[in-house]
N, CA, C and O of each residue as an XYZ file, in Angstrom:
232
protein
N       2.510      0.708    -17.007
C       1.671     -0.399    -17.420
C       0.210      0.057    -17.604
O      -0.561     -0.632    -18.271
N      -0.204      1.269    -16.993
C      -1.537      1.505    -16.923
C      -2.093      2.162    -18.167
O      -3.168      2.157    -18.767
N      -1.043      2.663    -18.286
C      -0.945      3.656    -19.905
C      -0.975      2.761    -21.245
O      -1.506      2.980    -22.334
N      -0.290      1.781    -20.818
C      -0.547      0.298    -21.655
C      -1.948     -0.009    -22.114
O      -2.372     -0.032    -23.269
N      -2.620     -0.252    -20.922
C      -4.180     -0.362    -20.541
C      -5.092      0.408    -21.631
O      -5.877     -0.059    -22.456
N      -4.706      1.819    -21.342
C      -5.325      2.552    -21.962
C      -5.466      2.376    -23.220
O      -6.486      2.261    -23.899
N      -4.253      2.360    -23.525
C      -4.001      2.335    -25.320
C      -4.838      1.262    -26.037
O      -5.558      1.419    -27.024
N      -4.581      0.067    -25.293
C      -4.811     -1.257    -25.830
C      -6.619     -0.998    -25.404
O      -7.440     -1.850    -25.744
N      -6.938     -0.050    -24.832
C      -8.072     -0.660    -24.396
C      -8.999      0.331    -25.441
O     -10.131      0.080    -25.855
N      -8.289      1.351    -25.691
C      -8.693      2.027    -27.119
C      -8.120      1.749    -28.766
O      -8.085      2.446    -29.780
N      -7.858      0.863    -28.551
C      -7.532     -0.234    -29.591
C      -8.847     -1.181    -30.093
O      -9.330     -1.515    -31.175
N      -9.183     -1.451    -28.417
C      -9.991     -2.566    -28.550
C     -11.093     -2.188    -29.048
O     -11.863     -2.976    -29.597
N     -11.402     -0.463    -28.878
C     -12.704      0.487    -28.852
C     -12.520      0.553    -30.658
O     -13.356      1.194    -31.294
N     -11.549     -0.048    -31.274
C     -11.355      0.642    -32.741
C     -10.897      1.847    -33.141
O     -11.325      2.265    -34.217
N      -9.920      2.685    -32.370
C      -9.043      3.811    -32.434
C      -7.796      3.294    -33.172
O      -7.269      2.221    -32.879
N      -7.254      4.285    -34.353
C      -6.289      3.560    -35.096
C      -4.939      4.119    -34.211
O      -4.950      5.038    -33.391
N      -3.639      3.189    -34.673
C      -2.950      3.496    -33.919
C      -2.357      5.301    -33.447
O      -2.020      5.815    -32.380
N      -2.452      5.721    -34.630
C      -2.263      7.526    -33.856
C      -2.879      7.813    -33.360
O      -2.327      8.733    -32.757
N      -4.149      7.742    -32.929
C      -4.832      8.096    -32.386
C      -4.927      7.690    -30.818
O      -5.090      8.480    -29.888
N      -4.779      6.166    -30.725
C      -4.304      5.427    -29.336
C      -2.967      6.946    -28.735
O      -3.054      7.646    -27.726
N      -2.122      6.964    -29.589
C      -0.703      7.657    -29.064
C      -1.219      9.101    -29.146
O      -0.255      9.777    -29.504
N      -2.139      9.772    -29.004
C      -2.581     10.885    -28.781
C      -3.118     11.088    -27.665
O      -2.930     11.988    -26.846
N      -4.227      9.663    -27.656
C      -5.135      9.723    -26.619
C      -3.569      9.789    -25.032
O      -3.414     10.578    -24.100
N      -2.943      8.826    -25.379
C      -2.022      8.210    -23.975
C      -0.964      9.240    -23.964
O      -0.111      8.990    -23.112
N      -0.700     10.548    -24.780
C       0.028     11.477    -24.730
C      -0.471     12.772    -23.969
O       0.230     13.561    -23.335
N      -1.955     12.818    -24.190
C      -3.079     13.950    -23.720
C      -3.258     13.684    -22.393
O      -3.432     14.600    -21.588
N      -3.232     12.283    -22.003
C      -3.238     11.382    -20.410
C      -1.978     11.526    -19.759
O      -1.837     11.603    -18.538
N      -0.974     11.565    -20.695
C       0.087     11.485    -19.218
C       0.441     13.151    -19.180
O       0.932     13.460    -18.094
N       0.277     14.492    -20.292
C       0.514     15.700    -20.136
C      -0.760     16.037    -18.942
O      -0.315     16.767    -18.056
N      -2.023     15.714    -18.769
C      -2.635     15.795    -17.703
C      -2.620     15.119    -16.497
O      -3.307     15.314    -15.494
N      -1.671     14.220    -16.733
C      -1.189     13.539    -15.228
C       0.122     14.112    -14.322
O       0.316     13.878    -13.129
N       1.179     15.134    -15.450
C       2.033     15.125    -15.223
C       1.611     16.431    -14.419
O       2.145     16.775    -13.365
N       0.193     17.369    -15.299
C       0.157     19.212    -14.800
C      -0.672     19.006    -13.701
O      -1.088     20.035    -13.171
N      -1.167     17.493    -13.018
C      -1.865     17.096    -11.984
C      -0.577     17.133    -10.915
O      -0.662     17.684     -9.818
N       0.284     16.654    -11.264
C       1.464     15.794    -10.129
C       1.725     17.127     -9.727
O       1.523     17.352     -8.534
N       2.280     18.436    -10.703
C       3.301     19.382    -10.619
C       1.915     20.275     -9.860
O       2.144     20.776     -8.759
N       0.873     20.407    -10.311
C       0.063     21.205     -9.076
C      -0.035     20.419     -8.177
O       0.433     21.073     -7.245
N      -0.400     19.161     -7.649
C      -0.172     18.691     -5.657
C       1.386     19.016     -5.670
O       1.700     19.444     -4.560
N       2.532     18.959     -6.588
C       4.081     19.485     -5.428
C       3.569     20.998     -5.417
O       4.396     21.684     -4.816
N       2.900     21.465     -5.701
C       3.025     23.472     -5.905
C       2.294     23.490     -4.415
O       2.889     23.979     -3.455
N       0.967     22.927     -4.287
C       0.075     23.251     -3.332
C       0.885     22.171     -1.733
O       1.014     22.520     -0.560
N       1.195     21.090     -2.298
C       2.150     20.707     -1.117
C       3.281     21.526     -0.402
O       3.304     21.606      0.826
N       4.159     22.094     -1.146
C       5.054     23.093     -0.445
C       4.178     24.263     -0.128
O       4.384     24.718      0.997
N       3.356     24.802     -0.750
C       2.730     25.681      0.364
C       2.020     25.788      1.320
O       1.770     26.757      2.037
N       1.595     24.489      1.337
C       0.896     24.129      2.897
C       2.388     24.094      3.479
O       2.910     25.060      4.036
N       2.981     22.903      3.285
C       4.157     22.388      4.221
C       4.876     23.839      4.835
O       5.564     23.763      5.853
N       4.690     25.015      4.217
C       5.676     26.126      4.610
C       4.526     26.820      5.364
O       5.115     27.490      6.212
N       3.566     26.966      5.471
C       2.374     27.238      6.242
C       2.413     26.954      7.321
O       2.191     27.776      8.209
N       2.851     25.098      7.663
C       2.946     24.249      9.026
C       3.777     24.993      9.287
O       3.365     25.895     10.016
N       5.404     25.094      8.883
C       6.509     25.707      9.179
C       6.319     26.747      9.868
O       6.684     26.711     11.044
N       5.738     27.885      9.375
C       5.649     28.862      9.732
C       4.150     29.091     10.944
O       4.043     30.108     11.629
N       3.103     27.907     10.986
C       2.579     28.327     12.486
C       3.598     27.533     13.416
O       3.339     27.698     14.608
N       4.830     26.610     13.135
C       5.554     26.039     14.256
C       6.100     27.150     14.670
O       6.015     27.244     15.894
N       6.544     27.898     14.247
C       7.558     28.642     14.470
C       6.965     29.675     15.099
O       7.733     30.286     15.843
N       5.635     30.160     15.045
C       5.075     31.089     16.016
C       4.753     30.751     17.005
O       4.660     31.494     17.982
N       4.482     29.448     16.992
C       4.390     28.478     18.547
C       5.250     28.780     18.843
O       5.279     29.801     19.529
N       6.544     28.062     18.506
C       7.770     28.305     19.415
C       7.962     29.631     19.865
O       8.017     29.739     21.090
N       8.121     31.035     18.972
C       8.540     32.047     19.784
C       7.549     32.599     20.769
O       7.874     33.513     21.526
C-alpha cells in the first residue's frame, strides 16, 4: 500500500505514468538490497552470539 502512496503521490507531483513505475521499481530494488543486507549482517552477528556462547560454555 505504501508503494501505492508513492506512485500516486508522484502522480500528483505531475510524473507521467512510466515514470511513476520507474520511480516505485528503483524503491522497492532498494528496499529489497536493504532487507537482503540486515539478513547478511543479521546472521553474522547471530553466529558471533553463537560462537561467544559456546566459549562460555567450554
Amino acid at each position: 500500500m505504501k508503494l501505492q502512496i508513492i506512485q500516486i503521490s508522484f502522480g500528483n507531483l505531475g510524473a507521467d505514468a512510466r515514470k511513476q513505475d520507474e520511480i516505485v521499481k528503483g524503491v522497492v530494488k532498494r528496499l529489497n538490497e536493504l532487507y537482503n543486507e540486515y539478513k547478511r549482517v543479521g546472521s553474522v552477528v547471530s553466529q558471533i552470539d553463537e560462537d561467544e556462547v559456546d566459549d562460555e560454555v567450554a
